[in-house]
Structures are given as C-alpha cells and as structure tokens.
DRENPAFI-397306 format. One record per residue (C-alpha): x, y, z; residue in three letters. Coordinates in steps of 0.05 Angstrom, whole numbers, plus 5000, padded with zeros to 4 digits. Last residue first. Example, Ala and Ser with C-alpha at 12.3 -4.5 7.8 and 13.67 -1.06 7.14 Angstrom:
BEGIN
((5273 4979 5143) 'SER') ((5246 4910 5156) 'ALA') 
END
This chain:
BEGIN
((6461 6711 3611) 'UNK') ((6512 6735 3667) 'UNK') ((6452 6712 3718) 'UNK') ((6441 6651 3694) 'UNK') ((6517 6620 3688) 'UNK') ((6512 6642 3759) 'UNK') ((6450 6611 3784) 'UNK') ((6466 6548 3752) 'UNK') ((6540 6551 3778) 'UNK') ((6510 6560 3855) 'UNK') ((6466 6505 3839) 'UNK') ((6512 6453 3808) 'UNK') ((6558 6468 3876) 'UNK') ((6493 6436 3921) 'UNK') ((6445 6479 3963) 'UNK') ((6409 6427 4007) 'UNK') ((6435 6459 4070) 'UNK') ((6429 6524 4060) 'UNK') ((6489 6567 4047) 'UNK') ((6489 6600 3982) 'UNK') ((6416 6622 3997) 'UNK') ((6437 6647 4065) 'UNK') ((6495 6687 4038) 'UNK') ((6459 6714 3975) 'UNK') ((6410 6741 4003) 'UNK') ((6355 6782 3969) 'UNK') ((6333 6714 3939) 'UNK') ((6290 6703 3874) 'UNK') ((6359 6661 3851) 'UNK') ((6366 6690 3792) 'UNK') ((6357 6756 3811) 'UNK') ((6403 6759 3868) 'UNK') ((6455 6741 3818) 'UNK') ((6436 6797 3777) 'UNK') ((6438 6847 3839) 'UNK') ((6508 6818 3852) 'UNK') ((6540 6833 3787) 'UNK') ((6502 6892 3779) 'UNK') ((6543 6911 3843) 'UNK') ((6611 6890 3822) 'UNK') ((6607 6927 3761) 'UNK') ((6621 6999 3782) 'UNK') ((6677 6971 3813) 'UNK') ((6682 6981 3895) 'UNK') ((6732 7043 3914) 'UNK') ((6684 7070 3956) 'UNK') ((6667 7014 3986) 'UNK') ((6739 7017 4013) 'UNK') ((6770 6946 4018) 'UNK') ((6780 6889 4061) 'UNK') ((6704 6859 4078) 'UNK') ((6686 6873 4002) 'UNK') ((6752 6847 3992) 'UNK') ((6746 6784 4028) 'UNK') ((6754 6734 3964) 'UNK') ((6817 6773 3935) 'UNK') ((6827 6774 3867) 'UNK') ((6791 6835 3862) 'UNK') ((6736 6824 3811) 'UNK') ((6737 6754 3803) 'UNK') ((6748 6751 3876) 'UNK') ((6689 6787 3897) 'UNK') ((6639 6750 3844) 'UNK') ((6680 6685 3882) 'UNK') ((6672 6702 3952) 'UNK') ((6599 6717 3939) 'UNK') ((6591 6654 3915) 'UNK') ((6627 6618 3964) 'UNK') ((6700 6604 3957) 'UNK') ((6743 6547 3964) 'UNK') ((6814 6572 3966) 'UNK') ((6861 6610 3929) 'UNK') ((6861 6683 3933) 'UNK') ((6821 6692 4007) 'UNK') ((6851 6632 4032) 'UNK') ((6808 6625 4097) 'UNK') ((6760 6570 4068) 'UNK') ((6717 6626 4030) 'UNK') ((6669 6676 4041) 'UNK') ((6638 6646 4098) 'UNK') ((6591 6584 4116) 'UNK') ((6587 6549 4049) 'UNK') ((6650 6533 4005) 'UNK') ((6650 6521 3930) 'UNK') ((6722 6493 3894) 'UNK') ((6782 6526 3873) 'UNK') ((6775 6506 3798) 'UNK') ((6705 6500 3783) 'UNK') ((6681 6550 3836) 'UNK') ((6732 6601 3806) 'UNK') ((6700 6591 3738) 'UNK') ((6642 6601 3761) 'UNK') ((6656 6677 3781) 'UNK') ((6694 6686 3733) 'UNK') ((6630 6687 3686) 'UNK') ((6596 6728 3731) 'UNK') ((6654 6779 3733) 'UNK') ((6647 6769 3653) 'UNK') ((6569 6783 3650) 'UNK') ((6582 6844 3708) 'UNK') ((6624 6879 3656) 'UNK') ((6703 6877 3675) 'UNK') 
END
C-alpha cells in the first residue's frame, strides 16, 4: 500500500469502527474503535497494536511516510497527544487524514 491509500484506510476505519482517544484502540485491536494511530497501523496490518506487536524491522516501507504526513498536517510531532486532547473531535482526526494522503 502507498502511504496516500494507508491514509485513506485509515479514515475509513474511523468511519466504520469508530475513533477512540486514550490508546490505540478500545482493546479489539481488528475491530474496535481505533485512534489514529491505531487505524494508519491497522490499515496496514490489520491489527491496531502492531507497531506494539510486531518487529520494526518488518514495518512497511509505507507506514512511516504515512505517519510523517499525518504529523504534517496536524503541525504536531505527536500524534498520540494531538489525537487525544480534549477538544479533539472524530471530524478532526478525518480532516487531518483526508489531508495528509492529499
């Protein structure tokens, strides 16, 4: 996958298993509500927690411009905190994405 369609996923994941804040998902790492790290990992992976799980090693080349353009479109280095402040809203995190794979 190119880091545009991971990106892509990425949202679309939101918009059908729903946004979480506080970890990387709701404790169903292939189904639940993810944040939006959770969801560039599990459009990649299919599994929410596989940067957690896996080998970096191993990581697809794209995951990482996948996460560096996210970064950029939200001016923060930190995806986690920005994902998870308390005004953030679900239309955010899907701005930001739909953003960042353009």
């Amino acid at each position: 996958m190119t880091p545009e369609e991971i990106l892509h996923e990425a949202a679309d994941i939101i918009r059908r298993d729903g946004w979480h804040q506080g970890s990387l998902d709701d404790g169903d790492k292939e189904h639940g509500a993810v944040c939006a790290v959770g969801a560039i990992d599990r459009a990649w992976s299919g599994n929410s927690q596989a940067m957690v799980e896996g080998n970096p090693v191993h990581y697809p080349v794209a995951r990482r411009p996948a996460i560096e353009r996210l970064m950029g479109a939200i001016g923060h280095q930190f995806i986690g905190t920005w994902n998870d402040a308390a005004s953030r809203t679900v239309e955010d995190v899907l701005l930001a994405l739909k953003q960042a794979a353009e």
